[in-house]
C-alpha positions in Angstrom: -53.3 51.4 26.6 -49.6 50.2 27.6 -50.3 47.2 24.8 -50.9 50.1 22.4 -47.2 52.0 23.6 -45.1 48.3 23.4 -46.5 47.8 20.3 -45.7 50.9 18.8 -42.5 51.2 20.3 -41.6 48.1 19.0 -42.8 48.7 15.6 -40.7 52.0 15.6 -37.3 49.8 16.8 -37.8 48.0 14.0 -38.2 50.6 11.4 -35.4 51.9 13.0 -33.2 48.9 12.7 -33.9 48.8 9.1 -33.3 52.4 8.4 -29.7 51.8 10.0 -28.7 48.7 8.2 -30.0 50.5 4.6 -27.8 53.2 5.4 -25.1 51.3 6.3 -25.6 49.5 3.1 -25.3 52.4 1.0 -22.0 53.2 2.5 -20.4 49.6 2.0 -21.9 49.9 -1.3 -20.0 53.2 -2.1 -16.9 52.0 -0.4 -16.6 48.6 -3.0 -17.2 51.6 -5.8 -14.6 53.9 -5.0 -12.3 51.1 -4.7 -13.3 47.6 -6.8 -9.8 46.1 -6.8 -7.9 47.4 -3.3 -4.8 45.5 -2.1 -6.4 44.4 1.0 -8.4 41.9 -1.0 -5.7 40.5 -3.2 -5.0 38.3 -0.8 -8.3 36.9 0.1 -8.8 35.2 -2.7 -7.6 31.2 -3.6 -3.8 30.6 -2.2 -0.9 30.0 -5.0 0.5 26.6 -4.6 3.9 26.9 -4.2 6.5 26.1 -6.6 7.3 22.3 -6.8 4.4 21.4 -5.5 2.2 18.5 -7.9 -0.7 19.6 -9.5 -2.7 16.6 -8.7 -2.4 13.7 -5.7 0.4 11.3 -6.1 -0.7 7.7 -5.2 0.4 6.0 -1.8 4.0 4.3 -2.5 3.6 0.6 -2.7 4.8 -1.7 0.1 7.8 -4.2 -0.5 7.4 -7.6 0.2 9.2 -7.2 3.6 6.7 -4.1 4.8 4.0 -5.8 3.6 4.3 -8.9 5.5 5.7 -7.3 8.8 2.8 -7.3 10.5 1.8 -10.6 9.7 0.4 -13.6 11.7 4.5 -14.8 12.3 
């Protein structure tokens, strides 16, 4: 008989549980409808590169003949 009351109280914890999180569903959902473009996730998105910054990666500078030789065998 106890079997029978876990079970059943663990079926209704989980029905529970899943009643909860639909409802709390519904309210995000509403919340993203009322407001689809909100300042507080302007900012979320990608970040600006700032000005002067280059678009794509320069290449390593090439060493002199005096840097490249430094550490040499002598």
């Amino acid at each position: 008989m106890e079997t029978i009351i876990t079970v059943a109280v663990i079926i209704l914890m989980i029905v529970a549980g899943m009643i909860l999180i639909h409802l709390l569903n519904a309210q995000h959902d509403e919340r993203i409808a009322a407001f689809p473009y909100s300042e507080a996730l302007r900012g979320s998105g990608r970040r600006s590169r700032p000005s002067g910054q280059p678009t794509e990666p320069t290449e390593p500078p090439v060493a002199t003949h005096h840097e490249h030789h430094a550490g040499g065998r002598g």
